[in-house]
FITOR-899089 format. One line per 4 residues: number of its first residue (from 1); their letters; for each residue x, y, z of N, C-alpha, C. Coordinates in Angstrom, 3 decimals, padded with zeros to 6 digits. Example, Ala and Ser with C-alpha at 12.3 -4.5 7.8 and 13.67 -1.06 7.14 Angstrom:
1> as> 013.190:-005.690:007.800:012.300:-004.500:007.800:013.200:-003.300:007.800 ~ 012.850:-002.250:007.080:013.670:-001.060:007.140:012.900:000.030:007.870 .
This chain:
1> xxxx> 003.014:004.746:-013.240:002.574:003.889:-012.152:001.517:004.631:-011.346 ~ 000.231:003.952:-010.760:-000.573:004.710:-010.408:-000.301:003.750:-008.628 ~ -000.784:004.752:-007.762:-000.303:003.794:-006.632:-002.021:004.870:-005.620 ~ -001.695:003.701:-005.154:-003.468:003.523:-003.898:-003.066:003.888:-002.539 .
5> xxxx> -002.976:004.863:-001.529:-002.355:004.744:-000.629:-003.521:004.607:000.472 ~ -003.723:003.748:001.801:-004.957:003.160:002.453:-004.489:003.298:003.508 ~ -004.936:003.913:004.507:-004.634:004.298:006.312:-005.541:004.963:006.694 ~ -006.173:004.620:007.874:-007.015:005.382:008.486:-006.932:006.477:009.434 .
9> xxxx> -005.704:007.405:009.306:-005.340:008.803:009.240:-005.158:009.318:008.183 ~ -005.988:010.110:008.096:-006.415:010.792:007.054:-005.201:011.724:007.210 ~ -005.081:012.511:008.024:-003.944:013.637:007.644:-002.622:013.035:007.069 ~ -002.293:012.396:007.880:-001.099:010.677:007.354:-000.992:010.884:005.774 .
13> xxxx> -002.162:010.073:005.094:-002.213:010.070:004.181:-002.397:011.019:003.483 ~ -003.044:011.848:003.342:-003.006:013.016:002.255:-001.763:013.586:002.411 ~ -001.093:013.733:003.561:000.071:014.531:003.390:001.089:013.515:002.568 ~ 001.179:012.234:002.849:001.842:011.506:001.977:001.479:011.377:000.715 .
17> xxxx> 000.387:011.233:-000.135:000.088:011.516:-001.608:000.774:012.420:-002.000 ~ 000.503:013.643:-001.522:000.866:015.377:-002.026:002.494:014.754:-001.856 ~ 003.311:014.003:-000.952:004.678:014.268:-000.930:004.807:013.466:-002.273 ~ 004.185:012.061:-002.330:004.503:011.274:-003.746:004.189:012.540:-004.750 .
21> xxxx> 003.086:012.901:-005.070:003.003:013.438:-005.862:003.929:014.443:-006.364 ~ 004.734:015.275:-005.608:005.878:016.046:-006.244:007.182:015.480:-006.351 ~ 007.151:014.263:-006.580:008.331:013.458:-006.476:007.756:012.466:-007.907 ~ 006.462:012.964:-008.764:006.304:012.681:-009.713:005.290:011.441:-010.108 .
25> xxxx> 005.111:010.798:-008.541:003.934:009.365:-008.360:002.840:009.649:-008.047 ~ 002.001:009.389:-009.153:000.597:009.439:-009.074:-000.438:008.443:-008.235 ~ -000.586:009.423:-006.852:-001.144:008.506:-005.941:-002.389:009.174:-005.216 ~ -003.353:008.224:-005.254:-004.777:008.923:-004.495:-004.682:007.820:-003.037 .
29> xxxx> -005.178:008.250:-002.635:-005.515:008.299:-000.847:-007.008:007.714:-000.375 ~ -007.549:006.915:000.001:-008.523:006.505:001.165:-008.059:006.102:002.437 ~ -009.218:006.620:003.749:-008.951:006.098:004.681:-009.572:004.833:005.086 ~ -010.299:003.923:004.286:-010.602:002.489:005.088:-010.770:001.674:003.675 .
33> xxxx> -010.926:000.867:004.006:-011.126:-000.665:003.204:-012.020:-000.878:002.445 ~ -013.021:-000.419:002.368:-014.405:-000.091:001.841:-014.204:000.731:000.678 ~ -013.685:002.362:001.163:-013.147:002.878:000.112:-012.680:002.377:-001.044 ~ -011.331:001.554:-000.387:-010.482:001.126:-001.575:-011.056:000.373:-001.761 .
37> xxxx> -011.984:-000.637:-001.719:-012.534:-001.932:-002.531:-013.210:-000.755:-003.303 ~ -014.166:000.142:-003.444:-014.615:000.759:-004.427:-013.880:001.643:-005.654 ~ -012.631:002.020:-004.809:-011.578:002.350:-005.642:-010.969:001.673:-006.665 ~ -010.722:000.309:-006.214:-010.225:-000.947:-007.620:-011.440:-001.300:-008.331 .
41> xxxx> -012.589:-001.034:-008.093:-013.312:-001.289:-008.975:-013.169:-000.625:-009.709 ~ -013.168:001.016:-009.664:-013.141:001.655:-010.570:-011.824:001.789:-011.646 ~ -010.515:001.213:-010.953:-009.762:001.058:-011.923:-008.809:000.240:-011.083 ~ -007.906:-000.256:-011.755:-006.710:-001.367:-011.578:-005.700:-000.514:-011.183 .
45> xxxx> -005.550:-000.184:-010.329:-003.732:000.290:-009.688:-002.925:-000.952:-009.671 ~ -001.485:000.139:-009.727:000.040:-001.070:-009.940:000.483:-001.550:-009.051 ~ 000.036:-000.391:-007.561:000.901:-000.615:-006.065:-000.185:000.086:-004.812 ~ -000.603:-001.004:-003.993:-001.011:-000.187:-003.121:-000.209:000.109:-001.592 .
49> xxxx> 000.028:000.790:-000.813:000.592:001.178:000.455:-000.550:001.344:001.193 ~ -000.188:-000.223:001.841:-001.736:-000.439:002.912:-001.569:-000.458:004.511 ~ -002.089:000.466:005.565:-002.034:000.054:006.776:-002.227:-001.115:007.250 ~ -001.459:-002.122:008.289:-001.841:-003.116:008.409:-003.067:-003.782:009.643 .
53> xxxx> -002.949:-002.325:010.355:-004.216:-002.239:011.185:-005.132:-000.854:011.101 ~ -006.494:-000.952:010.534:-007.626:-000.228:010.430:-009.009:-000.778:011.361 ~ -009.558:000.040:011.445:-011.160:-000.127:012.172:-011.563:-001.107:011.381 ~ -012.576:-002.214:011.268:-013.398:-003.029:010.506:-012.933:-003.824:009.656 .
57> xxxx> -011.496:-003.675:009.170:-010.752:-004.845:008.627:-009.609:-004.066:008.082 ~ -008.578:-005.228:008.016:-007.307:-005.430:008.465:-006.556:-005.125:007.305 ~ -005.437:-004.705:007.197:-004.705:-004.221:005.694:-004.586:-005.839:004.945 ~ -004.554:-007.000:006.088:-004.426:-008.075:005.048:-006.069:-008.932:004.923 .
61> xxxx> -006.930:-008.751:005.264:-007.606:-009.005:004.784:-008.242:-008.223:003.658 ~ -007.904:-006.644:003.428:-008.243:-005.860:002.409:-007.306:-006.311:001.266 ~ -006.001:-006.608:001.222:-005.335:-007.686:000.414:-005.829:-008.394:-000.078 ~ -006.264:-009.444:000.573:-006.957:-010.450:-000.673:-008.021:-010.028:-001.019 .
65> xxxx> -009.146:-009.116:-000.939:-010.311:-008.997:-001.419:-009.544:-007.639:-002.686 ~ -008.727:-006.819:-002.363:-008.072:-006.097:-003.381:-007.755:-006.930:-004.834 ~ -006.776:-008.168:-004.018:-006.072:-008.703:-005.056:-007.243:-009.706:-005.928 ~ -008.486:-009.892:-005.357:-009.187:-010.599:-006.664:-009.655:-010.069:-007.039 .
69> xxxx> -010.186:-008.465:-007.377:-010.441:-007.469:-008.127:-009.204:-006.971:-008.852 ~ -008.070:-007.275:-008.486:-006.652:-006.384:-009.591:-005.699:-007.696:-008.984 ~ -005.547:-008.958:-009.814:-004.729:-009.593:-009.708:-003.216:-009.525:-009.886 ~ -002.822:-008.384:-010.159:-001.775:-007.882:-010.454:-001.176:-006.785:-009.765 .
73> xxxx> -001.932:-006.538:-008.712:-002.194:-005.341:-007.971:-000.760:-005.787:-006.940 ~ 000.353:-004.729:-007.218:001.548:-005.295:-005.803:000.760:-004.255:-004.383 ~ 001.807:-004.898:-003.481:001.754:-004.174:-002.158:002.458:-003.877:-001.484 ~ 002.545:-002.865:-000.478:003.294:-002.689:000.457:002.200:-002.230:001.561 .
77> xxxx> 002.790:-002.963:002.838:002.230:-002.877:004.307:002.874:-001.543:005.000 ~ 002.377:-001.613:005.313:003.180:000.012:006.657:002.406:-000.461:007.849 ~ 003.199:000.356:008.924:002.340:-000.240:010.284:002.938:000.537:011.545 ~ 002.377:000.980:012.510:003.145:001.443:013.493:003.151:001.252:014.477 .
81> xxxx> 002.437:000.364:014.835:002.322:-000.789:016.032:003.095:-001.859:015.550 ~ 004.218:-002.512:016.360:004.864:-003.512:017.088:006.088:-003.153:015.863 ~ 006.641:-004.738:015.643:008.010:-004.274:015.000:008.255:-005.135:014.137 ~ 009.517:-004.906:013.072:009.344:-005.570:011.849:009.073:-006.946:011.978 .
85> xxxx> 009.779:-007.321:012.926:009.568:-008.980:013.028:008.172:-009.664:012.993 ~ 007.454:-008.498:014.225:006.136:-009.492:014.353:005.187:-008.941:013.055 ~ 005.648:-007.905:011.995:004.968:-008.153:010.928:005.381:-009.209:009.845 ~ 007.149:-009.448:010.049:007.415:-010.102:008.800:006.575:-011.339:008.260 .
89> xxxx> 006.283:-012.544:009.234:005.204:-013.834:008.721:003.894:-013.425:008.294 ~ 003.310:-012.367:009.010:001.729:-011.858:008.424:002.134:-011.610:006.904 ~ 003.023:-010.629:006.682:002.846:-010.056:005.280:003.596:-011.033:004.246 ~ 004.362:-011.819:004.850:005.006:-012.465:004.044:003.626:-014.006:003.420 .
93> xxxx> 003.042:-014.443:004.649:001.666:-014.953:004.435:000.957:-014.683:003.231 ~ 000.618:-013.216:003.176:-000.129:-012.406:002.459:000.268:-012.067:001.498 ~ 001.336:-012.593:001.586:002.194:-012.288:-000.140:002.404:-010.899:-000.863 ~ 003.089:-010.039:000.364:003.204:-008.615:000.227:005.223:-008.597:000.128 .
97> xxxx> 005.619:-008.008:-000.678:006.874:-007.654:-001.059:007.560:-006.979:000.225 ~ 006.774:-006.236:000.494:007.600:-005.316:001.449:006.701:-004.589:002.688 ~ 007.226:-004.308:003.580:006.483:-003.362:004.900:007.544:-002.724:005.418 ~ 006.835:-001.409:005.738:007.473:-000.553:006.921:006.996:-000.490:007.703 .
101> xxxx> 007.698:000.638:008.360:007.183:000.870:009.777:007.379:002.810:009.789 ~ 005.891:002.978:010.626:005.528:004.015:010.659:006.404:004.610:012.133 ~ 007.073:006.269:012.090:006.623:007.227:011.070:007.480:006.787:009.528 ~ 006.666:007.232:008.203:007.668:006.495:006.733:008.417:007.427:006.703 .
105> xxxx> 009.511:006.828:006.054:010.383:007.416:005.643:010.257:007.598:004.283 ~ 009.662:008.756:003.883:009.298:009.183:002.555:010.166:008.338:001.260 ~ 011.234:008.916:001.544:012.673:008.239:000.725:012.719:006.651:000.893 ~ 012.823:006.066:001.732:012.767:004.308:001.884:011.291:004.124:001.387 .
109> xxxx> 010.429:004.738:001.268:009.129:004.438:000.653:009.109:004.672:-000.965 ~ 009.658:005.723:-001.456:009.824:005.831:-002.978:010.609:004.475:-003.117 ~ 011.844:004.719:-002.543:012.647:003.376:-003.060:011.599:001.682:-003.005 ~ 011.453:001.729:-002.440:010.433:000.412:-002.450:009.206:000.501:-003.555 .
113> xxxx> 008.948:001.888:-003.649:007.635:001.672:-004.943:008.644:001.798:-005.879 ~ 009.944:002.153:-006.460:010.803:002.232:-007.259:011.664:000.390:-007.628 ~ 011.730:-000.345:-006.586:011.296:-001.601:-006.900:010.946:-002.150:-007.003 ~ 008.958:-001.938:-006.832:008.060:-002.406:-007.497:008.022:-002.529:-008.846 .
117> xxxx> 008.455:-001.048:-009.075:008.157:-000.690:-010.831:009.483:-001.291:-011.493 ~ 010.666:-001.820:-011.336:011.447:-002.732:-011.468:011.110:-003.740:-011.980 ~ 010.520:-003.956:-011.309:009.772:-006.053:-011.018:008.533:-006.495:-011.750 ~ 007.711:-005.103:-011.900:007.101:-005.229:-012.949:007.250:-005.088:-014.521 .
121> xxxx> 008.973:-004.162:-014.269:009.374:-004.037:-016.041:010.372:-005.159:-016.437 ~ 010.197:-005.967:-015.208:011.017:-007.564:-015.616:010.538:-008.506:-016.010 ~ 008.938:-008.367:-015.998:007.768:-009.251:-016.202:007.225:-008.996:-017.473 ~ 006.862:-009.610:-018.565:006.336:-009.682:-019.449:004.934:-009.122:-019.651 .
């Protein structure tokens, strides 16, 4: 499973790749939206872990412009402003499986990309 991780803290994120990564998940890191639209071009990831608020556009509007470059592309939201509730209708809108809430919990975050990769080995 190759997984996309998108937040505009950079330290955030790299330190979270390096933790996936010794836990065996192959995951690269950008900090904005732009990035990662150039990133799925260059290849199709399985799962991305997207902030749901960035500078210049929004983890769900980077969603749908993601998902018509990698239609197959799952997601997960993270966020650390407000609380699960007032994310649950946005992401659920957006047709995202799952969100947290920041700071992650490394472990509740594997587990959730661990039922991604589930859901995709249930699918044909």
């Amino acid at each position: 499973m190759k997984v996309l991780l998108i937040d505009d803290e950079g330290e955030l994120i790299s330190t979270l790749a390096e933790r996936l990564s010794l836990r065996g998940i192959d995951a690269d890191w950008v900090t904005n939206g732009e990035e990662a639209l150039k990133k799925v071009e260059d290849q199709c990831y399985d799962l991305a872990v997207v902030d749901v608020r960035m500078p210049k556009m929004s983890g769900l509007a980077l969603k749908r412009l993601m998902a018509e470059k990698c239609p197959r592309l799952k997601f997960i939201f993270m966020t650390g402003h407000g609380s699960e509730d007032d994310y649950k209708e946005g992401t659920a809108q957006a047709g995202a499986a799952y969100y947290l809430l920041k700071p992650l919990n490394i472990e509740l975050l594997i587990e959730k990309i661990n039922e991604v990769i589930k859901e995709q080995g249930d699918k044909p």
